[in-house]
N, C-alpha and C positions, 0 to 999 in steps of 0.2 A: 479571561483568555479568549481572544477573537480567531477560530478557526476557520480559513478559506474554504469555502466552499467544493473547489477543484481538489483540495486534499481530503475532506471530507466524504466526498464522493469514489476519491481511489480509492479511501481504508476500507469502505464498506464492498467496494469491487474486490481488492484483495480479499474479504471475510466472503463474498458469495462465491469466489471462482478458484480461489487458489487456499484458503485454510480451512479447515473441517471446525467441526461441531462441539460438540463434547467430548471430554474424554472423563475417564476415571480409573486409575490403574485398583484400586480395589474393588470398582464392579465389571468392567471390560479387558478379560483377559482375552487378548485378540492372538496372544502367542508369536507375533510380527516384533522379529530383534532392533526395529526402529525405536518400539514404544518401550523398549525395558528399561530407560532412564528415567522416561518422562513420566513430570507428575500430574497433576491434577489441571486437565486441561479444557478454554477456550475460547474459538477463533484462534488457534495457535498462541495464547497465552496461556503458557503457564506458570502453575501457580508456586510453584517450587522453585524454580529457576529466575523466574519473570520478576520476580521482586514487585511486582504491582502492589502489592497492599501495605507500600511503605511509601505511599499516596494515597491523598483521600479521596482521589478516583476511584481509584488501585479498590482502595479499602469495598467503595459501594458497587464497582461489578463485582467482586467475590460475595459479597454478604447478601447480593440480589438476589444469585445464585444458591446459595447458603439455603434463603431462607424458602427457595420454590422446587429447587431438585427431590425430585425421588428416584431411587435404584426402578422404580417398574414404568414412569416415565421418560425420565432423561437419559434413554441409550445412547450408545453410542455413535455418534457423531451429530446428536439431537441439536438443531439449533438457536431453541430457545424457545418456541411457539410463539407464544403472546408478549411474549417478553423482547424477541427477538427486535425490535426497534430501539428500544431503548439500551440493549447489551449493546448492540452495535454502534449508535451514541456514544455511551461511554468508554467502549472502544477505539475510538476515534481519539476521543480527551485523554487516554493514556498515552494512546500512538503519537499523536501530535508534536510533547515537548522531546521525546527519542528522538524523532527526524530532524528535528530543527538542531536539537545538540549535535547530532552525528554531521549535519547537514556545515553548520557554523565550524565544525574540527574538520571535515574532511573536503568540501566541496570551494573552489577558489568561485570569487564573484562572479564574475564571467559564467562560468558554469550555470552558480546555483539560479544566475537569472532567467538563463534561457531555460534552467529545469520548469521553475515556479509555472511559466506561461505553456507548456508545454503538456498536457495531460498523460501524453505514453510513458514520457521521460522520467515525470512524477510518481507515476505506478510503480516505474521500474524500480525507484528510489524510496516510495511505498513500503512496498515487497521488503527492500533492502534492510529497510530499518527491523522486520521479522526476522529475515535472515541471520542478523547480528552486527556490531561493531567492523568484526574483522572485515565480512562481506562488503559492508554499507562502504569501508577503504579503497578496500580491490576496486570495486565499480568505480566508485570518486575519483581513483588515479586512474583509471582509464577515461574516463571523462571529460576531465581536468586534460590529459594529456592531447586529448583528440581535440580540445577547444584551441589548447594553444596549437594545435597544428594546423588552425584551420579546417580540419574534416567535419562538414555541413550531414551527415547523414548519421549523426547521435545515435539514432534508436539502433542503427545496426552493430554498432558500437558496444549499444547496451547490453542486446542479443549475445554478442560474440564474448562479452564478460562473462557471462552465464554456462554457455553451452562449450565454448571451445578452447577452456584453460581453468585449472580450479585456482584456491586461494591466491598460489605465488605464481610468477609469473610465469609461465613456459610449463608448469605444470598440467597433472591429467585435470579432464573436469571433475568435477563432486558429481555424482549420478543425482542425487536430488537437486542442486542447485541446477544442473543441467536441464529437467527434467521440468522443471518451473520456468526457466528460460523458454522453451520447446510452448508452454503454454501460453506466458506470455508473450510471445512472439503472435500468436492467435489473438489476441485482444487486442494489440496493439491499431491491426487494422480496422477494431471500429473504434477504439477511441483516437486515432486519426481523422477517422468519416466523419465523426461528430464534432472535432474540434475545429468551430467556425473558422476561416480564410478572410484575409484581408479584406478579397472583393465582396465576401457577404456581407462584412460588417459596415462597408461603402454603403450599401445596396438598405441597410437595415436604415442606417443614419439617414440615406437619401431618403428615403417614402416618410419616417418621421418628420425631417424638416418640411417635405410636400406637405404633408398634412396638417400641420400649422399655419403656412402661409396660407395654403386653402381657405382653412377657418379666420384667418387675418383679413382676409381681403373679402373674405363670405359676407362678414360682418362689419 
């Protein structure tokens, strides 16, 4: 399985910015009515719900886990120490085949192309695939909708799926979905700053061919 690099790079920006660490409801009673479902969790996978270890990804981030946690190092929201490259690794090769099924059911061509080249849009849809099914929808048909309408300004698009309407449509927001909207909205501005512009890629292309013919003609 060949992972792009630019998705690779958001999974691990979602696990540093936007999901916590460890969890464990048998040793981290936090008393927060968020975690009273949730099971054994992390990077925002869990292990109850997550179905991960009915993949042999699945299977080797839990049992990495498994075989290095202890109740007096691994608090909570612990992110893995030493391990922490490699969780995150095989974090990515979980996330991976989620986005592309949700991506291939939910997102029209048009769309998923302009996501792919795009790093904020990708995060957004990132995120989405944590989020859930239903969520990864909602966003996809707004998306989808704003492509066939022509509206050029996606990421605000993205934004206002999040923060200014929950699941259905015209409904309230989800205070968490909202809330990660609000965040990512902050990020988005630098992985805009950093994602290269036509003219620099001109500019990179021009000084490589200079420097060839240089050497062409040096010698």
């Amino acid at each position: 399985m060949t992972i792009p690099k630019i998705f690779s790079d958001s999974t691990k920006l979602v696990i540093d910015q936007l999901e916590g660490g460890y969890f464990n409801p048998a040793w981290h009673n936090v008393g927060d009515p968020r975690y009273s479902n949730s099971g054994e969790t992390m990077f925002g996978l869990d292990r109850l719900r997550g179905m991960q270890e009915k993949t042999a990804t699945g299977k080797q981030f839990w049992s990495l886990i498994d075989k290095n946690k202890s109740k007096e190092v691994w608090k909570w929201n612990y992110k893995g120490g030493a391990l922490a490259d490699q969780l995150k690794n095989l974090a990515v090769q979980i996330m991976y085949p989620l986005y592309s099924n949700y991506a291939k059911l939910y997102l029209n061509d048009k769309a998923k192309k302009i996501i792919d080249s795009d790093p904020a849009l990708l995060f957004h849809f990132v995120y989405a695939t944590w989020n859930g099914s239903g969520w990864f929808k909602k966003f996809a048909t707004d998306i989808n909708n704003a492509v066939n309408n022509g509206v050029t300004n996606l990421q605000q698009v993205a934004i206002n799926s999040r923060t200014k309407e929950g699941l259905k449509a015209g409904s309230q927001p989800n205070s968490l979905i909202a809330q990660g909207g609000e965040k990512i909205k902050k990020l988005f501005a630098t992985l805009v700053k950093n994602k290269p512009t036509n003219t620099t890629l001109i500019l990179i292309v021009s000084v490589i061919a200079g420097y060839f013919l240089y050497k062409k003609f040096k010698t």
